[in-house]
N, C-alpha and C positions, 0 to 999 in steps of 0.2 A: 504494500500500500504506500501510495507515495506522501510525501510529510505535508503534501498539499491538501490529503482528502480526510473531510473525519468523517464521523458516523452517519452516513444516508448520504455522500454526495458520492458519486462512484469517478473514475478517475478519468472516463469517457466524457462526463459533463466538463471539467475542468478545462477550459481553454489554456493557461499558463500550468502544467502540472510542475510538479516541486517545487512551488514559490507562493505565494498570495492564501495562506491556508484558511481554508472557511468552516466553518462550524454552522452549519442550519440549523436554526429553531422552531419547534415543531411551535405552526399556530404565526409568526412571527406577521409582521404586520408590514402593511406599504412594500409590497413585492415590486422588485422591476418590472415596468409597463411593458409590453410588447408593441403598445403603436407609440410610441416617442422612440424619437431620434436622439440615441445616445452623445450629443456632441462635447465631448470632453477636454479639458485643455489640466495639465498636473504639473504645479512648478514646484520643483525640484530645486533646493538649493541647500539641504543639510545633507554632511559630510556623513556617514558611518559612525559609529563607536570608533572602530580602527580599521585602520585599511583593506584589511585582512576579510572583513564582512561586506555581504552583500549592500546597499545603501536602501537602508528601511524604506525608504520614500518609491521606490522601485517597486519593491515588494506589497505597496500600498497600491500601484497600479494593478499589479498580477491580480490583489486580490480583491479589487473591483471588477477587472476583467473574470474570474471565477465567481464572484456573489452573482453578475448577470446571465453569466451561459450556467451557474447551478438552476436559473431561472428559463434558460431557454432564452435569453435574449443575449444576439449576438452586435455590438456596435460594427458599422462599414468600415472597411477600410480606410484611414487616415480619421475616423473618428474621433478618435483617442489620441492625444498629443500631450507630447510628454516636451516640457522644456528646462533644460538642466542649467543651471549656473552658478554665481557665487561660490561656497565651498564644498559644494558638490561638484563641480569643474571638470576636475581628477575624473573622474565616474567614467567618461566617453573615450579615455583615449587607450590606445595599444598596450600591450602589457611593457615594454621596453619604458616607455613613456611615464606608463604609469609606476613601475619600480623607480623611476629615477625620481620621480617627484612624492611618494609617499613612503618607497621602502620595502615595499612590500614585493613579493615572489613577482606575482603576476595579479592582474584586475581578477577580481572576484565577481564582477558583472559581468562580465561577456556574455554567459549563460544566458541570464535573466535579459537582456537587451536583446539578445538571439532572436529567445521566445515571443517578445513584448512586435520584436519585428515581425517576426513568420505570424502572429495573429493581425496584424495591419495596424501597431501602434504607430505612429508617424515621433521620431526621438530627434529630437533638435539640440543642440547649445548656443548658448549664446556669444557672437563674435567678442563681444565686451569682455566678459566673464573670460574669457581664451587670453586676451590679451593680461586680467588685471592677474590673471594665474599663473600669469608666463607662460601658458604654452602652444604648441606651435601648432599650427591646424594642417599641418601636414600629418600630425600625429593623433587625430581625432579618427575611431571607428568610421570604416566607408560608409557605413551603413545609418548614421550619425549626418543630420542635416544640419550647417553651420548656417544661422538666422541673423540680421543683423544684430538683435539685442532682445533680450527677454520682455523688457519693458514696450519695447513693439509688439513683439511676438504677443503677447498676453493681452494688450490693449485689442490688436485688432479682429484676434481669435473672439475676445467677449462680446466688438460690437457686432459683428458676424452671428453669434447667437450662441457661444462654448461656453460651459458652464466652468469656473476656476474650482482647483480643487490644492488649496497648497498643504507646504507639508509643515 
């Protein structure tokens, strides 16, 4: 059983498995809607405990994406937008990159961004945040969309109609 499922969600409903861990409550109230459009925007900007760990804030995405498909509601692709900055920085880039700048072995997210991509999270950082972090956006995840600035990102995502979910 993976550490993502507890008792009654089976590991088939799970969209992110091994991450985002949901516990259903039997009776539980205000279920995800099936006719609303899940438009999500998730800023990201606390660092881990230690490097070493995945970045909770991540994990918070997984397990909104799991509370929905434990619902049977699946958000479109690019629905879900996740934008990282501040001192959560670090989080996006190559494990080379990211040992030189935290110490650590290797990124502890790759996994969890993997997965957050292969279900259609849309994972941004912000160009600002790259520079005040020092680092070099040659070394940001391909798969990792480099935005001018979070502060844009976030403003235009809302008046568009994304609901903010920060961490």
């Amino acid at each position: 059983m993976s550490s993502a499922v507890s008792a009654g969600v089976t590991a088939q409903q799970l969209v992110i498995a091994g991450y985002g861990k949901i516990t259903p409550i039997e009776g539980a109230m205000e279920r995800p809607d099936h006719s609303l459009r899940y438009r999500v925007l998730f800023s990201v900007t606390k660092a881990a405990s230690s490097p070493d760990k995945v970045n909770p804030s991540l994990e918070k995405v997984a397990r909104f994406l799991n509370l929905l498909g434990a619902d049977g509601v699946r958000p479109a692709r690019g629905d879900v937008v996740v934008i990282v900055h501040g001192p959560a920085t670090p989080i996006i880039v190559e494990d080379r990159a990211y040992a030189t700048k935290t110490g650590a072995a290797r990124n502890p997210n790759f996994a969890l961004t993997a997965a957050l991509k292969r279900a259609g999270v849309s994972i941004r950082v912000c160009s600002q945040a790259l520079v005040g972090n020092e680092i070099a956006p040659a070394t940001v995840d391909k798969a990792v969309e480099i935005d001018v600035s979070a502060l844009t990102t976030m403003a235009t995502l809302q008046i568009r109609g994304w609901a903010l979910i920060p961490d």
